[in-house]
OpenMM code with the backbone's topology and positions (N, CA, C; nanometers):
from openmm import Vec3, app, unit

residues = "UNK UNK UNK UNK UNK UNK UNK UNK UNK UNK UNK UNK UNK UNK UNK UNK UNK UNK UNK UNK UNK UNK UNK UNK UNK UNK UNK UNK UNK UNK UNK UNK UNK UNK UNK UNK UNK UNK UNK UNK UNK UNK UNK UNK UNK UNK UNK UNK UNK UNK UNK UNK UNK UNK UNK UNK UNK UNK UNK UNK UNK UNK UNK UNK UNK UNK UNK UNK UNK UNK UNK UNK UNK UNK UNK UNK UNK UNK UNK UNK UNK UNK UNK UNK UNK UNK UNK UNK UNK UNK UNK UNK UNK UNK UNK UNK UNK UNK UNK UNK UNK UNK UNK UNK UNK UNK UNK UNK UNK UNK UNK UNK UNK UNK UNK UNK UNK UNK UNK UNK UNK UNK UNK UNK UNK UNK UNK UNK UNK UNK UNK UNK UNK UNK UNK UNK UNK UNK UNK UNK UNK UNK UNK UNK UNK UNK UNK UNK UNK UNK UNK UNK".split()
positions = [
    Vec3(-0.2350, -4.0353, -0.2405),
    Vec3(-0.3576, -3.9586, -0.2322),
    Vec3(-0.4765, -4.0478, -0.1949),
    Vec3(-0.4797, -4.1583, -0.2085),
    Vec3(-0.5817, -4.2374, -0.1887),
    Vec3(-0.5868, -4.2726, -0.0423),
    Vec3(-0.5068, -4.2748, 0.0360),
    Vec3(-0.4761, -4.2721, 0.1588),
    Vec3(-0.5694, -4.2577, 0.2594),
    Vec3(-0.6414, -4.3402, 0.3574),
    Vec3(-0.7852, -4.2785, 0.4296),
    Vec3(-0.7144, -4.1686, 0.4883),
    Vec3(-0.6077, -4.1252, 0.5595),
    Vec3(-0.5478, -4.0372, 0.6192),
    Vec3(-0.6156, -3.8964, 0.5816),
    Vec3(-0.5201, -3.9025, 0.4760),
    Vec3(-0.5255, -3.7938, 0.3562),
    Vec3(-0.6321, -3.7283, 0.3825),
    Vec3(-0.7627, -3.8246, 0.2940),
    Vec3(-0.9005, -3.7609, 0.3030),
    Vec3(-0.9674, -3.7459, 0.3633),
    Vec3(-0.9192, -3.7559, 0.5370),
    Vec3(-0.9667, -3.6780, 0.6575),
    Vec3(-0.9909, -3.5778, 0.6712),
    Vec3(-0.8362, -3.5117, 0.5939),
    Vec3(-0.8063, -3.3925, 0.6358),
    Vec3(-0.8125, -3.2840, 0.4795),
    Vec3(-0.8227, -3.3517, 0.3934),
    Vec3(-0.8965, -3.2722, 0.2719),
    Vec3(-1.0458, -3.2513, 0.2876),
    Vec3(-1.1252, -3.3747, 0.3675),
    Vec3(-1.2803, -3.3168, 0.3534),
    Vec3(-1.3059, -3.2382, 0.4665),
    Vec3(-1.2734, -3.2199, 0.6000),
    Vec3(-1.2313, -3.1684, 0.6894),
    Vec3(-1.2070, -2.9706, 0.6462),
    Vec3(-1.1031, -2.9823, 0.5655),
    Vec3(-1.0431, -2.8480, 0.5172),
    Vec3(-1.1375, -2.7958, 0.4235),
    Vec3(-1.1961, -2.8730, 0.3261),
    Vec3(-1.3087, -2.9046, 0.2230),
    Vec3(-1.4197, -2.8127, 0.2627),
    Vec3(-1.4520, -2.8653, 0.3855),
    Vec3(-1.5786, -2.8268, 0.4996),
    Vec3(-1.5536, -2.6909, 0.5580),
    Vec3(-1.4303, -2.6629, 0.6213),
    Vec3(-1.4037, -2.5329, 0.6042),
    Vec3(-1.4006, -2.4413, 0.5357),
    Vec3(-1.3484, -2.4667, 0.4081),
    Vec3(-1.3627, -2.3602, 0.3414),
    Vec3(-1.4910, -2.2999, 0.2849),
    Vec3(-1.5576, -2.4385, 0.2646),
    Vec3(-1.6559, -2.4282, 0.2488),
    Vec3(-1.7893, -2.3180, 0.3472),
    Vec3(-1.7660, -2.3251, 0.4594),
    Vec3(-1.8166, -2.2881, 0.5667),
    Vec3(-1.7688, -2.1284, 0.5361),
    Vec3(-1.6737, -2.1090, 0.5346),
    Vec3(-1.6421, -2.0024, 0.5444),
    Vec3(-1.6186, -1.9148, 0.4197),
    Vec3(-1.6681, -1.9526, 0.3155),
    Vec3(-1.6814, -1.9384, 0.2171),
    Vec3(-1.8259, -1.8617, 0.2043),
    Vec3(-1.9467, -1.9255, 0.2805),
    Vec3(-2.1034, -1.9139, 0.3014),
    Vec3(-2.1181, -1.7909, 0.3766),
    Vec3(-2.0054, -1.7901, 0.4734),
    Vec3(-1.9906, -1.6834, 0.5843),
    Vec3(-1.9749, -1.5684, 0.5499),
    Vec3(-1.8663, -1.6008, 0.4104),
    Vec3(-1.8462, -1.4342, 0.3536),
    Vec3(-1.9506, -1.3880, 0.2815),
    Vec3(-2.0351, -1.4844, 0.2000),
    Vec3(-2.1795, -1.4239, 0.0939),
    Vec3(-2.2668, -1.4401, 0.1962),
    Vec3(-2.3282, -1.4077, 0.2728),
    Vec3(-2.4469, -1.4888, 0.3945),
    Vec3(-2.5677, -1.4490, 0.2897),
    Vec3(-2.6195, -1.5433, 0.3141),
    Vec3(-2.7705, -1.5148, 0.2427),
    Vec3(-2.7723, -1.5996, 0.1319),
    Vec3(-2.6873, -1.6819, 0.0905),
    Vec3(-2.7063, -1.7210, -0.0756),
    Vec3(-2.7424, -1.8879, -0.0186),
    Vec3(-2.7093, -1.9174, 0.0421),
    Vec3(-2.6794, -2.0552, 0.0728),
    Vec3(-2.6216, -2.1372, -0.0477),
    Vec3(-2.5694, -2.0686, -0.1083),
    Vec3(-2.4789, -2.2206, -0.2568),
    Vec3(-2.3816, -2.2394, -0.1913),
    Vec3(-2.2855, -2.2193, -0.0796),
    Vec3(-2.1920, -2.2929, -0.0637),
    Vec3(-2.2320, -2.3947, 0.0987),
    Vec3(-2.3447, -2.3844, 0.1292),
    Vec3(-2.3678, -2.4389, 0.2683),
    Vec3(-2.3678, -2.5961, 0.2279),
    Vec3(-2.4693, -2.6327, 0.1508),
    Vec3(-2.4700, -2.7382, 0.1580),
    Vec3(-2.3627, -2.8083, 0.1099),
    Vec3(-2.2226, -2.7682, 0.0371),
    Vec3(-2.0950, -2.8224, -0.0142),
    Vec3(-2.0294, -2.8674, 0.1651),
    Vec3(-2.0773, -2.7663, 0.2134),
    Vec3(-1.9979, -2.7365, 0.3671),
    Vec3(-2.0442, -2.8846, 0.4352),
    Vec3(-2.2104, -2.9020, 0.4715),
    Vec3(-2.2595, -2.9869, 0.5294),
    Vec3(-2.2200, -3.1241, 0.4857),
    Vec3(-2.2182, -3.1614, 0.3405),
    Vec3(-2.1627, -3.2515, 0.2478),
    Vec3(-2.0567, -3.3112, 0.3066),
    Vec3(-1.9372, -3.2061, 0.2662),
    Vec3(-1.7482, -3.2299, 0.2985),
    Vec3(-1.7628, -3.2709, 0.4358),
    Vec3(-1.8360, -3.2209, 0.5526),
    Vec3(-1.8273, -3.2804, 0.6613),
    Vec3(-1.8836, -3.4026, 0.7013),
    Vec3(-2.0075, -3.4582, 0.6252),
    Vec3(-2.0594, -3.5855, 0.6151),
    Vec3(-1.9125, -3.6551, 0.5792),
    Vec3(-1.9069, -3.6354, 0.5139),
    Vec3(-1.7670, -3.6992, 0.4232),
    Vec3(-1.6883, -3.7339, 0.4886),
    Vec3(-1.6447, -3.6165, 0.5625),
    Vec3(-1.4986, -3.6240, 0.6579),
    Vec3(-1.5626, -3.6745, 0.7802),
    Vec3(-1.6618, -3.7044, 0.8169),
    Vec3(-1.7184, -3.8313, 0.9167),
    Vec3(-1.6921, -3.9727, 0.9015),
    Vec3(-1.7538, -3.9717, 0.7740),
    Vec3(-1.6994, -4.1299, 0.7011),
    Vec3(-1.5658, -4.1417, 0.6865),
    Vec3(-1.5428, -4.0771, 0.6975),
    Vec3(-1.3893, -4.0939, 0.6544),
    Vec3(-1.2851, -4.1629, 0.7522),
    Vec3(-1.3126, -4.0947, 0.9148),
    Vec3(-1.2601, -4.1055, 1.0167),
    Vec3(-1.3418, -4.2378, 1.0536),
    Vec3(-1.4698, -4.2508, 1.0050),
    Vec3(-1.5269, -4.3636, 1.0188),
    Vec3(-1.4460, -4.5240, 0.9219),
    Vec3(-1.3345, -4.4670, 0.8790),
    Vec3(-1.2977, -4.5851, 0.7367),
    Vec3(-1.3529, -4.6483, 0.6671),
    Vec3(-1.4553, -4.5682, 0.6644),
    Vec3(-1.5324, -4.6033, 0.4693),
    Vec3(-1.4422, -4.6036, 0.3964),
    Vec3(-1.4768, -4.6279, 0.2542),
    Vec3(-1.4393, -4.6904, 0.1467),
    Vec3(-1.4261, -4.5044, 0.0782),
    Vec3(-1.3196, -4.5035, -0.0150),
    Vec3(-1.3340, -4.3545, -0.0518),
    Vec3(-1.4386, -4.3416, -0.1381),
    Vec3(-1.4821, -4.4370, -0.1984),
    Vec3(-1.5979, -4.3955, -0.3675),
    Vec3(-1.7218, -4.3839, -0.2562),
    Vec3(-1.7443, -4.4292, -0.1530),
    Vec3(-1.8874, -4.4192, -0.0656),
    Vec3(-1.8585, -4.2414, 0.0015),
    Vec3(-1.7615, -4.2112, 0.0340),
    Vec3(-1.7165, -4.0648, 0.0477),
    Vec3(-1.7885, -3.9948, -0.0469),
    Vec3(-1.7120, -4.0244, -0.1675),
    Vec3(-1.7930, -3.9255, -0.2738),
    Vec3(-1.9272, -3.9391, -0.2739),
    Vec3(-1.9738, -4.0750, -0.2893),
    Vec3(-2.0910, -4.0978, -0.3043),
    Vec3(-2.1866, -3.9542, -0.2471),
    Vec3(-2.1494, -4.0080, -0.0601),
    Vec3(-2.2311, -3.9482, 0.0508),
    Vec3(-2.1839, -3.7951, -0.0177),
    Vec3(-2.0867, -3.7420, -0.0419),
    Vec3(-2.0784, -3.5934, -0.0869),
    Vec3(-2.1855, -3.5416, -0.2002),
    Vec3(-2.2056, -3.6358, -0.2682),
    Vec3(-2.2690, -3.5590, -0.3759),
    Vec3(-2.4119, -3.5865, -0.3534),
    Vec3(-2.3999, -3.6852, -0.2973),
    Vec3(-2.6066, -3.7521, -0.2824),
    Vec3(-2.6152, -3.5744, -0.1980),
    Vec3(-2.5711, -3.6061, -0.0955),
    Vec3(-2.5537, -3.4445, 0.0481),
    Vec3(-2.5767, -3.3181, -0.0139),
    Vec3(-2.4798, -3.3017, -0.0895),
    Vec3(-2.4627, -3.1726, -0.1218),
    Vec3(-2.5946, -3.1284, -0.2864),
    Vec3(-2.6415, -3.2520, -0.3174),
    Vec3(-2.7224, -3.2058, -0.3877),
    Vec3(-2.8765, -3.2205, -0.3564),
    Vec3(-2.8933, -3.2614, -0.2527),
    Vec3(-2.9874, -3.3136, -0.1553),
    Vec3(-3.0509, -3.1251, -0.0985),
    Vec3(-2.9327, -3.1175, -0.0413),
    Vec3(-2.9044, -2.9873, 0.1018),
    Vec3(-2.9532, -2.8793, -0.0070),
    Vec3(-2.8064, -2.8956, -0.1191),
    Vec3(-2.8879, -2.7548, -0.2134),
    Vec3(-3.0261, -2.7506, -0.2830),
    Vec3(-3.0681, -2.8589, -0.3230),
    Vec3(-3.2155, -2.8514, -0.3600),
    Vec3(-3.3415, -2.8412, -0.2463),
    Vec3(-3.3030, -2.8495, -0.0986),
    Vec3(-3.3820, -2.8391, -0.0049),
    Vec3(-3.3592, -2.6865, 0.0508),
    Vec3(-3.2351, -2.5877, 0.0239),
    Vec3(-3.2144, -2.4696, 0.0483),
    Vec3(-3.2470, -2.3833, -0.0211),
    Vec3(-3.2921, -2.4448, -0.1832),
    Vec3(-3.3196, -2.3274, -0.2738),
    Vec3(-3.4285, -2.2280, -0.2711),
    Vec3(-3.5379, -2.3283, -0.1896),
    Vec3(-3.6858, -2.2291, -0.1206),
    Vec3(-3.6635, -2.1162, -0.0513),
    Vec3(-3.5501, -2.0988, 0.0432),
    Vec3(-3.5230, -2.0229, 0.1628),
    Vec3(-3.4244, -1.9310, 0.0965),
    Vec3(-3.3627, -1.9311, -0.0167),
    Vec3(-3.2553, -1.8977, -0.0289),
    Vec3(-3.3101, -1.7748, -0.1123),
    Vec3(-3.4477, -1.8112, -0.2226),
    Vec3(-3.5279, -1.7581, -0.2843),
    Vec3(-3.5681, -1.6477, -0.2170),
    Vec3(-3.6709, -1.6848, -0.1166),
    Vec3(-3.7340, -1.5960, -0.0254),
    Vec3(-3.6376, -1.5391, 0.0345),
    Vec3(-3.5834, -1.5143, 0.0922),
    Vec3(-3.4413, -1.4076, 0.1614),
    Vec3(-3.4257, -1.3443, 0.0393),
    Vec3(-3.3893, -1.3891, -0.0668),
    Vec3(-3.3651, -1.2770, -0.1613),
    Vec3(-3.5009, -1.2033, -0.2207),
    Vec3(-3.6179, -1.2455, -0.2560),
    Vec3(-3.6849, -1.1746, -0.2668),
    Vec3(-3.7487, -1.0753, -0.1253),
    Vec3(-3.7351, -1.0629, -0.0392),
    Vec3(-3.7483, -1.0255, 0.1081),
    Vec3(-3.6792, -0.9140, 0.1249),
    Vec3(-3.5256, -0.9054, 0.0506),
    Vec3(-3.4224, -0.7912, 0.0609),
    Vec3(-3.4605, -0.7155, 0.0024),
    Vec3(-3.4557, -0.5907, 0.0403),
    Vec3(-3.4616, -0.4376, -0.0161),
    Vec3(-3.3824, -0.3826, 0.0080),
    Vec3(-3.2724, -0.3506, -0.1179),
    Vec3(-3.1550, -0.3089, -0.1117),
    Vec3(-3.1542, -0.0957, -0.0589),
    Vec3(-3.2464, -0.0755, -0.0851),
    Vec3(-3.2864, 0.0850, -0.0104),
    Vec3(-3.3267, 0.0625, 0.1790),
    Vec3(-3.3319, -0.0698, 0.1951),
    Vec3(-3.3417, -0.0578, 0.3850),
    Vec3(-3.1725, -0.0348, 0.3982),
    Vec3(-3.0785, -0.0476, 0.4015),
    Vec3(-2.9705, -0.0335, 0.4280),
    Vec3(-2.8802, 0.0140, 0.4153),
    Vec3(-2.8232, 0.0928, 0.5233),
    Vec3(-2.7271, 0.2252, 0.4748),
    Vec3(-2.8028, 0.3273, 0.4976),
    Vec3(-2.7301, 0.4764, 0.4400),
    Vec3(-2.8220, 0.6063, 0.4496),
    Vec3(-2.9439, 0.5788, 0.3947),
    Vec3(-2.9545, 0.4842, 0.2795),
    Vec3(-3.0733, 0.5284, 0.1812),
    Vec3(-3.2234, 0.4987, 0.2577),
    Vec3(-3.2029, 0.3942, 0.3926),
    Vec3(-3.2354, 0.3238, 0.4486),
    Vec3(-3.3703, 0.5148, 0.5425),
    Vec3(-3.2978, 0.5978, 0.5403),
    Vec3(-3.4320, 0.7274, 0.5652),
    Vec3(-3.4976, 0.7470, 0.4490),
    Vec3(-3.4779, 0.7510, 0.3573),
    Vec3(-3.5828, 0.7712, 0.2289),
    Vec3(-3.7279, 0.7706, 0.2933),
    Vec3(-3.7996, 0.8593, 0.2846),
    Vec3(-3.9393, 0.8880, 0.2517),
    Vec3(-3.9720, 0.8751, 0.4046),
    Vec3(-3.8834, 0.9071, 0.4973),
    Vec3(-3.8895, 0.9431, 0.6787),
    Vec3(-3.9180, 1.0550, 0.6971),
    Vec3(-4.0134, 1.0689, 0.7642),
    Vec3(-3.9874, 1.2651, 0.8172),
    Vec3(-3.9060, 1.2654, 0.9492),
    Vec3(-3.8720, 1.4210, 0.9557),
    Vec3(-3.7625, 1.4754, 1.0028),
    Vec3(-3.8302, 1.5856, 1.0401),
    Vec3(-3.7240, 1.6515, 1.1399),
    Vec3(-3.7431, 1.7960, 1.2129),
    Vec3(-3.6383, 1.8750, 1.1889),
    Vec3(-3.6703, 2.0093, 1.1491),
    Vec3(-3.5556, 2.0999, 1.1293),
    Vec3(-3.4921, 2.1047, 1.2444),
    Vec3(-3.4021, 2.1143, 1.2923),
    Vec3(-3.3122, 2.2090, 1.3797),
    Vec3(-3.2593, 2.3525, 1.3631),
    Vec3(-3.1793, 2.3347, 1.2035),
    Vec3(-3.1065, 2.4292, 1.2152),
    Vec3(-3.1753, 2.4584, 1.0665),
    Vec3(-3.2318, 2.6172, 1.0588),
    Vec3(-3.3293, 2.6652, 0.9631),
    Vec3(-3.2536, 2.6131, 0.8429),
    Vec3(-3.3225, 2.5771, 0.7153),
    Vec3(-3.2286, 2.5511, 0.5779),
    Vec3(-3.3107, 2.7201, 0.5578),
    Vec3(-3.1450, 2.7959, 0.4663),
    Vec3(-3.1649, 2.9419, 0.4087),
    Vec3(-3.2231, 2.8851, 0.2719),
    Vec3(-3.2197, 2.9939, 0.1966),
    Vec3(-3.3118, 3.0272, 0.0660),
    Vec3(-3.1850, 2.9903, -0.0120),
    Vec3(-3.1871, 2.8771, -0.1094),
    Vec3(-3.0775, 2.8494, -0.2232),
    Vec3(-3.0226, 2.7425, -0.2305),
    Vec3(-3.0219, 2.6877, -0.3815),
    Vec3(-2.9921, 2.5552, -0.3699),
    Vec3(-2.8681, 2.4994, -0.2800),
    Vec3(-2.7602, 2.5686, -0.2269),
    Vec3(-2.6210, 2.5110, -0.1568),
    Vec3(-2.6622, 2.5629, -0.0082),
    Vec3(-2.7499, 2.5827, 0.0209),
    Vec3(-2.7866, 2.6398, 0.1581),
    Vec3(-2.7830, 2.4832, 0.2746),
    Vec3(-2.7565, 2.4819, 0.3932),
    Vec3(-2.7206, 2.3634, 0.4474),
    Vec3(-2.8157, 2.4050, 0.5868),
    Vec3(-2.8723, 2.3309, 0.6282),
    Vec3(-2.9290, 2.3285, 0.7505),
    Vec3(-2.8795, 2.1756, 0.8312),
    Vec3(-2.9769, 2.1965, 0.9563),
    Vec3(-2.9499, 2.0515, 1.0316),
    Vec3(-3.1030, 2.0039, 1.0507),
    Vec3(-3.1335, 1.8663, 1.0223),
    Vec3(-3.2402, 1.7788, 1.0569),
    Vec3(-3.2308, 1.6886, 1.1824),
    Vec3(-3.3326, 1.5841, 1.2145),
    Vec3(-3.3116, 1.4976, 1.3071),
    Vec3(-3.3843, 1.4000, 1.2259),
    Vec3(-3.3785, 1.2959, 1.2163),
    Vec3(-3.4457, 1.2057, 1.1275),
    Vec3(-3.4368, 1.1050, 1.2464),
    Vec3(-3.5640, 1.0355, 1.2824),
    Vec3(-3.5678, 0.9725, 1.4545),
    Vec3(-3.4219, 1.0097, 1.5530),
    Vec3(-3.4024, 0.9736, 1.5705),
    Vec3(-3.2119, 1.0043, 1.6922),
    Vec3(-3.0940, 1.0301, 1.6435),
    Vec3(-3.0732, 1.0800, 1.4906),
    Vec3(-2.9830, 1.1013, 1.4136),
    Vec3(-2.9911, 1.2280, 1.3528),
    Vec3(-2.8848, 1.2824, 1.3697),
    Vec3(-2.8827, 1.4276, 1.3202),
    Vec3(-2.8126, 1.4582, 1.1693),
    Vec3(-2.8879, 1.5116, 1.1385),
    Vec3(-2.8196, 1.5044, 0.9515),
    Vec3(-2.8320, 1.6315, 0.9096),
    Vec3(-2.6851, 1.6885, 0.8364),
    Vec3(-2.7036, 1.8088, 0.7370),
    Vec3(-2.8249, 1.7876, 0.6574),
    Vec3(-2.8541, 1.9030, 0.6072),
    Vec3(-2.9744, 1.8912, 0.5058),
    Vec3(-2.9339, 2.0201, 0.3560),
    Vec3(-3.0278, 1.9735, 0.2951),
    Vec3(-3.0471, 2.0436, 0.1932),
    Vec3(-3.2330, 2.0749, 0.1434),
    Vec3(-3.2304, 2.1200, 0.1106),
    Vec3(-3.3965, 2.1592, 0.0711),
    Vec3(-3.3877, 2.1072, -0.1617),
    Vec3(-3.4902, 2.0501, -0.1656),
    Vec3(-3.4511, 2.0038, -0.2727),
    Vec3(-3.5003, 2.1003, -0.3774),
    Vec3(-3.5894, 2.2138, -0.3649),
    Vec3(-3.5795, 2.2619, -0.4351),
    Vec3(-3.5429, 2.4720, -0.4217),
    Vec3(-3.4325, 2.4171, -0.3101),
    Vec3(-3.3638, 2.5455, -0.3140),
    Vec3(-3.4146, 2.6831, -0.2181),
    Vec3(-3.5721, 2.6322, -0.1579),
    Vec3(-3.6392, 2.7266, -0.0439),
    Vec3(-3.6362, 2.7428, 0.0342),
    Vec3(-3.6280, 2.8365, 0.1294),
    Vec3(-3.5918, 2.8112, 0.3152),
    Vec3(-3.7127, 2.7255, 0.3573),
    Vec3(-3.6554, 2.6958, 0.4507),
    Vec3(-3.7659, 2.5983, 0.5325),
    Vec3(-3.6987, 2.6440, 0.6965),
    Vec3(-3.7924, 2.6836, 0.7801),
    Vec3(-3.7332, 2.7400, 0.9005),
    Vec3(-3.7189, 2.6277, 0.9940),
    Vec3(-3.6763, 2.6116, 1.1447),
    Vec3(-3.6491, 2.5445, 1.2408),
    Vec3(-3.7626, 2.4990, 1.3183),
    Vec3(-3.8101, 2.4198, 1.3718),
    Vec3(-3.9127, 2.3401, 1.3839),
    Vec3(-4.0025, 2.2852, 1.2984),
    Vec3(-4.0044, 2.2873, 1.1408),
    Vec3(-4.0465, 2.2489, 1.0683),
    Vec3(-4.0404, 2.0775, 1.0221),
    Vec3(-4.1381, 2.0426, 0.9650),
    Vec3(-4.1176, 1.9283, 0.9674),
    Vec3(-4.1186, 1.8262, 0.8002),
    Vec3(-4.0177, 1.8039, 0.7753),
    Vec3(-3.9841, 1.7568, 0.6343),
    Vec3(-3.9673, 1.6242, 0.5800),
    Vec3(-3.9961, 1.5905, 0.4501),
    Vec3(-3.9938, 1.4887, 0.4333),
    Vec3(-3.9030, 1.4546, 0.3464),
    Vec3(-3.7799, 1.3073, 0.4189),
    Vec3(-3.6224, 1.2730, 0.3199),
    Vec3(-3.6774, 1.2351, 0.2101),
    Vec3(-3.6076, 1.2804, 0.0969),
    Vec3(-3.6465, 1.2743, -0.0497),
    Vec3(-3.5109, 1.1437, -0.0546),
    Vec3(-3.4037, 1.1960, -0.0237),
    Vec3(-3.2721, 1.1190, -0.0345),
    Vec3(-3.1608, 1.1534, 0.0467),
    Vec3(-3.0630, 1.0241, 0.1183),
    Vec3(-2.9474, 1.0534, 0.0828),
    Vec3(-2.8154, 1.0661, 0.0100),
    Vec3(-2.7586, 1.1784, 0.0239),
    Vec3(-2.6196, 1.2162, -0.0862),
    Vec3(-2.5111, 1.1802, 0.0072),
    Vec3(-2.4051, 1.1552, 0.0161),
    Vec3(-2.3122, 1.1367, 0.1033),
    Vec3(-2.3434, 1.1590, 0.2455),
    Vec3(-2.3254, 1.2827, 0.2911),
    Vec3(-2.3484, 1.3330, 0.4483),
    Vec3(-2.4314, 1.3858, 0.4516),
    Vec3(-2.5141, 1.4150, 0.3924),
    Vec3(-2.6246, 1.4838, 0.3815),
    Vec3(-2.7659, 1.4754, 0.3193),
    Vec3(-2.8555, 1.4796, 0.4088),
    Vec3(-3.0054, 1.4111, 0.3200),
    Vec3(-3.0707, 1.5766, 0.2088),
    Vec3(-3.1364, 1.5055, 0.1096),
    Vec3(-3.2304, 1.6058, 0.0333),
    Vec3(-3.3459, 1.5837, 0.0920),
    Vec3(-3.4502, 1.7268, 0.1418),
    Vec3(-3.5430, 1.7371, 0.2096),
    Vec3(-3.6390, 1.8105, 0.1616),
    Vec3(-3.7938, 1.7875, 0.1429),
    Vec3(-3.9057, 1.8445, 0.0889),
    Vec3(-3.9731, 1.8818, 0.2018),
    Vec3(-4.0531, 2.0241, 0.2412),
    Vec3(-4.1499, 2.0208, 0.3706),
    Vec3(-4.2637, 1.9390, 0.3384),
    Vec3(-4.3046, 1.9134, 0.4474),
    Vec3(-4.4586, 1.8356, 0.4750),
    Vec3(-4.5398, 1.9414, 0.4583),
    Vec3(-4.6766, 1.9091, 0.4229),
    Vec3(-4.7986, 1.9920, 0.4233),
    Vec3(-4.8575, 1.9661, 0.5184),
    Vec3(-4.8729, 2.0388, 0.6165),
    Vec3(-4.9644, 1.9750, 0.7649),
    Vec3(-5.0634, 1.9892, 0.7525),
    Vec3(-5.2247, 1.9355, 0.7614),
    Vec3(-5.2987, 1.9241, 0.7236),
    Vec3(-5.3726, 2.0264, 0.8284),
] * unit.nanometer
topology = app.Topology()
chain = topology.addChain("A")
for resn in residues:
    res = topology.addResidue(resn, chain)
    for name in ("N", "CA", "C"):
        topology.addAtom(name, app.Element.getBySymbol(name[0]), res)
């Protein structure tokens, strides 16, 4: 195991997984700088350094990288708003009727919410006719809950 060989191809693989490890969470950066590290590493390595200067350079690296990523890593997460993405991502959009919603809470119409066409529901169970213009309260599966606008 001590072998320079060896630990070519462990920091090498190290670095990969690592990498691809970051790839699957994107946004966190805790495994990037392990990534950047293992590959310093597996530089020296092919370079025939000494293995304890390997580690060395791994850990000075990798704790270097993560304390210089934790600013960015912060801000991206405070930045995310888990309601931009997905359906929930129309919340509080207006919309155009298409297809009239009838009188009753299971009554189904059709909206347009910018270039997307969506079943609707009226949220509290009232017709709302066709050209009208409404505002997404929410989406439920396939279908948004819809309040009319007051046009001024």
């Amino acid at each position: 195991m001590d072998s320079p060989e060896t630990w070519r191809w462990i920091w090498l693989a190290a670095a990969l997984v690592f990498a691809v490890g970051e790839m699957a969470s994107a946004g966190t950066f805790f495994l990037a700088p392990f990534a950047i590290a293992a590959a310093i590493a597996a530089v020296l390595a092919f370079l025939d350094v000494d293995l304890a200067w390997q580690w060395l350079a791994f850990l000075v690296t990798a704790g270097v990288t993560f304390l210089a990523l934790r600013p960015l890593a912060r801000r991206l997460d405070r930045d995310y708003s888990a309601t931009d993405v997905g359906s929930q991502r129309w919340s509080d959009r207006r919309a155009t009727v298409l297809q009239a919603i009838d009188a009753g809470r299971d009554s189904i119409g059709m909206v347009r919410v910018d270039r997307e066409e969506w079943r609707a529901q009226s949220t509290d169970g009232r017709a709302i006719p066709a050209g009208a213009t409404v505002r997404v309260v929410r989406a439920e599966g396939t279908r948004v809950v819809v309040e009319p606008v007051e046009e001024p």
